[in-house]
N, C-alpha and C positions, 0 to 999 in steps of 0.2 A: 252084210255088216262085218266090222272089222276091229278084233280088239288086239291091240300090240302092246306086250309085256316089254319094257325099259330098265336099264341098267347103267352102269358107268360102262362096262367094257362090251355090255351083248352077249354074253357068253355067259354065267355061271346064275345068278340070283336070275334074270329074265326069262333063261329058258325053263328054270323051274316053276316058276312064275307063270310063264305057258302051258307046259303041260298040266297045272294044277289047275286052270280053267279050262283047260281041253278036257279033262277027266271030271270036273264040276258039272259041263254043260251036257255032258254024257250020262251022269249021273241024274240032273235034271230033266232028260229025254226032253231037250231041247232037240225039235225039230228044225228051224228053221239052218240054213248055210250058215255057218258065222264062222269067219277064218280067225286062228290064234297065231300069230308070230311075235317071234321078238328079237331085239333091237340094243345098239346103243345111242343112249342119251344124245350123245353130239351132233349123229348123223338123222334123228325124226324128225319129221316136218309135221304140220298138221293137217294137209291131207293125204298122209300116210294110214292112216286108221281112224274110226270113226271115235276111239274110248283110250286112252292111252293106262296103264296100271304102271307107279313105280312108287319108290322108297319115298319118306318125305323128305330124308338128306337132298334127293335130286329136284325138289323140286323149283328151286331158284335157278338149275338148268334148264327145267323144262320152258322159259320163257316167252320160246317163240312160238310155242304151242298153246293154242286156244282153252285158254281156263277152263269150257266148262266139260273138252275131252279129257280133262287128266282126272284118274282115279288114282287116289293117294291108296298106299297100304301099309298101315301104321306094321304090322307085323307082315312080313314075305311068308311066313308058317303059317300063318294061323286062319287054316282052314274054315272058320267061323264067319271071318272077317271079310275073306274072299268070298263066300257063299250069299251072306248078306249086300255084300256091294254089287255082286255080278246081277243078284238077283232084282234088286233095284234097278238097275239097267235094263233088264228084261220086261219090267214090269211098266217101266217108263215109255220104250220101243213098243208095247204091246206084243211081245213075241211069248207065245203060251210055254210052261214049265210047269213042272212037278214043284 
């Protein structure tokens, strides 16, 4: 599985964006493989990743990507937000977590 963090440029809000589910899914001693990378906006396709995570400014970019991969995140901080969505995913995949 594959979840790719989104941005306008790729570089500054995505990759922390990344790392904060790379460190979520560690914290949840989520076992299974699951790759985090990220990206800009312009260049995703939708079979680039199986979950897509970005701002909801982008998400009238996000168009030509499949509605039901993009994960909105109304806050990029708010470690609450990310934890509950990712977890939802996990729970949906049936992949076990803490």
């Amino acid at each position: 599985m594959k979840f790719e963090a989104l941005c306008q440029s790729g570089l500054g809000s995505s990759f922390m964006v990344q790392m904060n589910i790379q460190n979520l899914l560690q914290q949840e001693n989520v076992q299974e493989d699951i790759k985090v990378d990220h990206s800009d906006i312009g260049s995703a396709t939708g079979d680039q990743a199986d979950y897509f995570f970005l701002d909801p400014t982008l998400k009238t970019s996000a168009g030509s990507l499949p509605q039901e991969k993009i994960v909105i995140l109304n806050s990029l901080v708010d470690a609450d937000e990310l934890k509950e969505k990712v977890n939802a995913i996990l729970d949906k995949e049936g992949i076990a977590h803490d």
